[in-house]
N, C-alpha and C positions, 0 to 999 in steps of 0.2 A: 335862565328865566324860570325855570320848574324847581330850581333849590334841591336838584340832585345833590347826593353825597360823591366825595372827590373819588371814590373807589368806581363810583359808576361814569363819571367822566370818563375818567384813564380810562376803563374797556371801551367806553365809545370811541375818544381818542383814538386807540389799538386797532379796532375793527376798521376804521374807516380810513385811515393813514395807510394799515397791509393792502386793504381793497386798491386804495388809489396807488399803490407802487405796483400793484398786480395789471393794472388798466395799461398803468406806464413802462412796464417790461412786457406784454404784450404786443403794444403799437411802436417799439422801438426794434423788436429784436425777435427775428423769426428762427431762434435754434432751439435747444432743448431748454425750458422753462427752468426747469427743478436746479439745472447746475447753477444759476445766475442767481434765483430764489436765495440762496444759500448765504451767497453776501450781500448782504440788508443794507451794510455800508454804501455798495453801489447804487440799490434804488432809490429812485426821483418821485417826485408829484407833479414835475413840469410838463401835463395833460388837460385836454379837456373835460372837464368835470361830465360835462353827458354822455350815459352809458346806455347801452341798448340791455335788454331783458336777457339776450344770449350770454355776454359778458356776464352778467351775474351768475348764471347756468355755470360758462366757463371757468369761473372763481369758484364757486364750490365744488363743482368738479374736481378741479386742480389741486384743492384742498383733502378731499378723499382719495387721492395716490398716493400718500405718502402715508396717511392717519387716519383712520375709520372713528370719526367723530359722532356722538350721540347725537337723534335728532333735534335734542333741545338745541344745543349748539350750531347748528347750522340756522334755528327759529328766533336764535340770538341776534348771529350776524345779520339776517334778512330784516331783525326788527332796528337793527341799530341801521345801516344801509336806507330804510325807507322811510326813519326821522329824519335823517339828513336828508333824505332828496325832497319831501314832504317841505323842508325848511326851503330847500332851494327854488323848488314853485313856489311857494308862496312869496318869496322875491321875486320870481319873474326870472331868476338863472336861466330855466329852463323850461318845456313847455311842459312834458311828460313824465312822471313817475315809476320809471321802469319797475320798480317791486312788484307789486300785487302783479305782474304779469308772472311771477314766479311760484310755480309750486311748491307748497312747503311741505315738509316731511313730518310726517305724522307721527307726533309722540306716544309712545306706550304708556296705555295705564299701568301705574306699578303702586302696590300696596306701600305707602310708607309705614315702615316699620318705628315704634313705639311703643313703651311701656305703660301699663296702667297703673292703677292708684298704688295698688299693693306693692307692685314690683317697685315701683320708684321710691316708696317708703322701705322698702327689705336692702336699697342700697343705700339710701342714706343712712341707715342702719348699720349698714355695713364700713363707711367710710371712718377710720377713728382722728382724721384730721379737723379739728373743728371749723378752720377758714374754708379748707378744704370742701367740706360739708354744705357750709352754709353757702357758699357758690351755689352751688346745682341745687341745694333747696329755693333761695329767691328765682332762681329760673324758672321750677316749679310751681311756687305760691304765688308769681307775678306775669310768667310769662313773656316777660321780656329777652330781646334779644341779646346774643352775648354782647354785643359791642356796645347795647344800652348798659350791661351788669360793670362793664370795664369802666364806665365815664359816670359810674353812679356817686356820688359825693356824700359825706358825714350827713351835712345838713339838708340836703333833699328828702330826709327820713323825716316825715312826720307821724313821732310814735302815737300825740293826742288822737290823731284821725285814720291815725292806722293806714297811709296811705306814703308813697314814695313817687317823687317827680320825676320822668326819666326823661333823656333827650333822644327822642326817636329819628326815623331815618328823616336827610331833608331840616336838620335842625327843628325836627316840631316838638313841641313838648309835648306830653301827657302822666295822666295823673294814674297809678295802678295802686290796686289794695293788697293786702299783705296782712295776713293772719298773725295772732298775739306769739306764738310759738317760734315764729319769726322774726318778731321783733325783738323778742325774748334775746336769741340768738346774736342781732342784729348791737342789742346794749351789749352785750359781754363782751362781742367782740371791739367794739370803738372806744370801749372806757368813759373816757374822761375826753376826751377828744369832741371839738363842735366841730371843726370845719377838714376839708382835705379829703383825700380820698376815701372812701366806705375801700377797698381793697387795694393795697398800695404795692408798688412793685417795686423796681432796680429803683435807688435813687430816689424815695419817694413820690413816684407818680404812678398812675393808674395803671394797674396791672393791666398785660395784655393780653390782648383774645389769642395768640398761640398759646402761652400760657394756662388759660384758661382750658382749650382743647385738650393741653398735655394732660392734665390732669383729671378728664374726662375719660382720656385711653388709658388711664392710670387704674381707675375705680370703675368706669362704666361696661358692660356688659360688651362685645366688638358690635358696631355698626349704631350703637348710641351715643350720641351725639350732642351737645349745647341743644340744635335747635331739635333734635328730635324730644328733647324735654318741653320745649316749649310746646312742639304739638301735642305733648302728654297733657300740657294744661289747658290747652284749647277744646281736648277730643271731649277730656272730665267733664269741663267747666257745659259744652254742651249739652252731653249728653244728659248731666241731671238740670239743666235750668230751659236749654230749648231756644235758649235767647240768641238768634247767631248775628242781632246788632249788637248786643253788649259784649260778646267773643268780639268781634271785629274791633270795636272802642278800644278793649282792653288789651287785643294782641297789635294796634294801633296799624291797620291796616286802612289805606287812602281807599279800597275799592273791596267791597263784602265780596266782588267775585274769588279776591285772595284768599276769604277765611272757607270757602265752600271746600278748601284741598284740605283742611283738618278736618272734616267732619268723616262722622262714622256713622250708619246705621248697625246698633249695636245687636247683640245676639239677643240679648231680654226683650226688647221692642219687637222685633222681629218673630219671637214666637209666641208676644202676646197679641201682635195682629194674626199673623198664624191662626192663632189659636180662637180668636174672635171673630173671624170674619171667612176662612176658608170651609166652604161646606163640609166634609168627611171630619174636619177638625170640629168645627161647632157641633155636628151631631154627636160627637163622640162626646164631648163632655156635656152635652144636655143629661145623656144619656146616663153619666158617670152622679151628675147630680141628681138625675130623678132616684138614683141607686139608691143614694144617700140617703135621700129625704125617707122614700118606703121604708129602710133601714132604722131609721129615729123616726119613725111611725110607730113600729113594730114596738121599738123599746119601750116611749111612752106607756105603747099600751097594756106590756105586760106591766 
């Protein structure tokens, strides 16, 4: 009903099928968990779907002895577990919502790393593959997702309006802009060519995002990445315009809390509020310009 993409299905799918074989080799079978785990073959679904808050505990539990999982991932399971039961009150399955009785584990801030303007033009620079190139530049100049760049088509380029239609996550459209130097790029490479894929792979069809990746770890810097490009364009596009609706429009996010993870308060801003508004700072350069002014006093008057 929400017009997820099939890739977020299947993890739903996944989480909620392991939880429910995990409920049902629990209530069926009191010996060592881990060995029976092991063949998937064996486990059932044939249980009652209501779970107490412990069970949930139990399951993630039983999941960090074998594998010390990040705490997103365990923020994962707990979000996919409490749409499902969420769906199931609001049927009447059941009366209670065992999640939110669940602790969740607190995610570390962590700096995502990304290049700025310079760096990302010193590797385009660098790349002498022209397909090659023009990949990770439209990521760039548009910000779009790899898997928008793979399903981009000939005719979705609108060179008069300087504008390219992408199909974002959820089947939604949207419309992103793209500088002349790109476009530039963009004729050379399709020719003669109106319709079919803007980047073509095995067979004539849409090159794919492993492909895409390869050739990231080929040319990019280690730990850059498709989408750490896009945050490149997002961190830019803020930093000089301020606008963090039209970031959001442009990097086609359903919810502005999504675009708040690219932003940066940059080192310039930062030491020209510094520098305006912190007392020892503002005296100091009162200070530096009454210098000046006495100084071209002086001159004038000789």
């Amino acid at each position: 009903m929400r017009n997820y993409s099939q890739k977020t299905l299947s993890s739903y799918n996944l989480t909620i099928r392991r939880f429910g074989q995990f409920v049902w080799l629990t209530r069926t079978y009191r010996g060592d968990l881990s060995k029976k785990w092991e063949h998937k073959e064996l486990l059932r679904l044939e249980t009652g779907v209501e779970v107490s808050a412990s069970e949930i505990s139990r399951y993630l539990e039983f999941l960090s002895y074998n594998r010390q999982y990040h705490a997103s991932t365990y923020n994962r399971i707990l979000s996919s577990l409490s749409s499902f039961y969420r769906f199931l009150l609001m049927q009447e399955v059941i009366e209670v919502n065992p999640v939110p009785r669940i602790d969740r584990p607190k995610v570390k801030e962590k700096d995502l790393k990304y290049l700025k303007h310079s760096q990302v033009m010193r590797l385009l620079r660098s790349i002498p593959d022209e397909r090659d190139r023009l990949m990770i530049r439209i990521i760039y100049a548009t910000g779009v997702r790899v898997s928008e760049l793979c399903t981009m088509n000939v005719e979705d380029v609108d060179f008069d309006d300087q504008m390219i239609k992408v199909l974002g996550k959820g089947g939604k459209i949207r419309m992103v802009f793209v500088d002349e130097e790109t476009l530039d790029e963009i004729a050379y490479l399709i020719g003669n060519r109106l319709t079919g894929p803007l980047f073509a792979g095995q067979g004539g069809n849409h090159i794919s995002t492993r492909t895409v990746q390869l050739i990231f770890k080929k040319y990019a810097p280690p730990g850059i990445t498709p989408h750490k490009i896009r945050h490149s364009y997002a961190s830019e596009l803020y930093r000089r315009s301020r606008n963090l609706r039209v970031v959001q429009e442009n990097l086609g996010h359903a919810s502005i809390k999504t675009t708040e993870v690219y932003l940066h308060t940059d080192v310039d801003e930062r030491r020209q509020v510094y520098q305006d508004y912190f007392p020892l700072a503002a005296q100091d350069r009162r200070t530096i310009n009454e210098t000046i002014t006495r100084q071209q006093f002086r001159k004038e008057k000789t």
